[in-house]
C-alpha positions as CSV (number, residue, x, y, z in Angstrom):
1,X,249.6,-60.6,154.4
2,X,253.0,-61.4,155.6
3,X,255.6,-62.6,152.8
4,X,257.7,-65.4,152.9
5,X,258.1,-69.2,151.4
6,X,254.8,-69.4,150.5
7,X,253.4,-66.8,148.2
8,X,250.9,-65.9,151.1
9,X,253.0,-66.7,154.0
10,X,250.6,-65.9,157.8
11,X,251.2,-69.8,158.8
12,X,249.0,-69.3,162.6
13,X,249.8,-65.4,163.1
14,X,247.3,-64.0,165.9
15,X,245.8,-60.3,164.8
16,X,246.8,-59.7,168.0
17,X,250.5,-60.5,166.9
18,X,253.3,-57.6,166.8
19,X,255.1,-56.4,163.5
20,X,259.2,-57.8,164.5
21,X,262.1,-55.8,162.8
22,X,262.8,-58.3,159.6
23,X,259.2,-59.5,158.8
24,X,258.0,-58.6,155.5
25,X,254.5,-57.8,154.6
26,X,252.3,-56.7,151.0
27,X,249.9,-54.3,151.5
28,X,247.6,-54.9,148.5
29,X,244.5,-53.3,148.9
30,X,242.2,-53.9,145.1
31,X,239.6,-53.2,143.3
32,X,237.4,-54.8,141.4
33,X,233.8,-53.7,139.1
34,X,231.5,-56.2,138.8
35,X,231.0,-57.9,135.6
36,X,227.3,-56.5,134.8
37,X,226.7,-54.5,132.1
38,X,225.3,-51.6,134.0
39,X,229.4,-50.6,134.6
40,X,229.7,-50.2,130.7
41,X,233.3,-50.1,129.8
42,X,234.4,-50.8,133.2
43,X,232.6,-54.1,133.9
44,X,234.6,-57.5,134.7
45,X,238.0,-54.8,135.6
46,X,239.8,-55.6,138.5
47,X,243.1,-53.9,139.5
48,X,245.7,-54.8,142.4
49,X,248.3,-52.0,143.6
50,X,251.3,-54.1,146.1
51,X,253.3,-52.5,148.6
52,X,255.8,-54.7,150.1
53,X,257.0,-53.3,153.1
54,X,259.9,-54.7,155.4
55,X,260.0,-54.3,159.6
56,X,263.1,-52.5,160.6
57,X,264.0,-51.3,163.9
58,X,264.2,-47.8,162.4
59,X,260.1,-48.6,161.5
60,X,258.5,-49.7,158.1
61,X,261.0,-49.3,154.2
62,X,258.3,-49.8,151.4
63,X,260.7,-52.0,149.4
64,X,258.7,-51.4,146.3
65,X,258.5,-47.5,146.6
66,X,260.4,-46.8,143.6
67,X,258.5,-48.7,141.2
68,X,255.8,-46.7,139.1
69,X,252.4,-46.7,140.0
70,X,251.0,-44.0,137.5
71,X,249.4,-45.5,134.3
72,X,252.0,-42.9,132.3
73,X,254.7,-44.2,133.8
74,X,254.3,-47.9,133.6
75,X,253.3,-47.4,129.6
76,X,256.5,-45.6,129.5
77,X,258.0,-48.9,130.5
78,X,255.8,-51.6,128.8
79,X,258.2,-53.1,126.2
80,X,261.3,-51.3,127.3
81,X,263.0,-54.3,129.3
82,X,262.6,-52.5,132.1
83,X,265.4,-49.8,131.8
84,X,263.0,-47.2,132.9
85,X,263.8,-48.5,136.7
86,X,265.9,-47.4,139.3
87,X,267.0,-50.7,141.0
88,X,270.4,-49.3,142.8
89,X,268.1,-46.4,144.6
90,X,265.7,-49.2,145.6
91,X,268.4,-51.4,147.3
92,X,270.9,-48.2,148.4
93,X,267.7,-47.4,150.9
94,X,267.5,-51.1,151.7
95,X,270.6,-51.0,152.7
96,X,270.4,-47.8,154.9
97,X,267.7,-48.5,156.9
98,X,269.0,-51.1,158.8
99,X,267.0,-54.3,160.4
């Protein structure tokens, strides 16, 4: 879905609509077990991985590629105050890809 104002911004976008340099988009595919007890342990668990990813002329920047996404590496972080993050790489490729 597209990302903008609202927190799931489409307004009347065709499918048949093309991606423009400076649109913004989360890719957020999930999934979830249902809450039966035949699933055990894993029953009622539901997990969503985002991607955002902005439109450039110079074709798609995943803005969020530098955050973690293994479970070692976001327990690494969980209570840290997120020092464990490399914000100036994130925006240094921002800023290089151009729009």
């Amino acid at each position: 879905h597209y990302l903008g104002i609202d927190v799931h911004d489409t307004g009347h976008v065709s499918r048949d609509s093309s991606l423009e340099p400076g649109v913004v988009l989360a890719v957020e595919p999930g999934l979830y077990i249902p809450d039966e007890e035949q699933y055990g342990a894993f029953r009622g668990l539901g997990v969503r991985i985002e991607d955002d990813v902005l439109i450039t002329n110079k074709g798609p920047v995943v803005l969020s590629g530098e955050l973690p996404v293994e479970a070692e590496e976001i327990e690494a972080i969980v209570g840290s105050g997120l020092n464990g993050l490399d914000y100036a790489a994130s925006f240094e490729r921002l800023a290089s890809c151009g729009s």
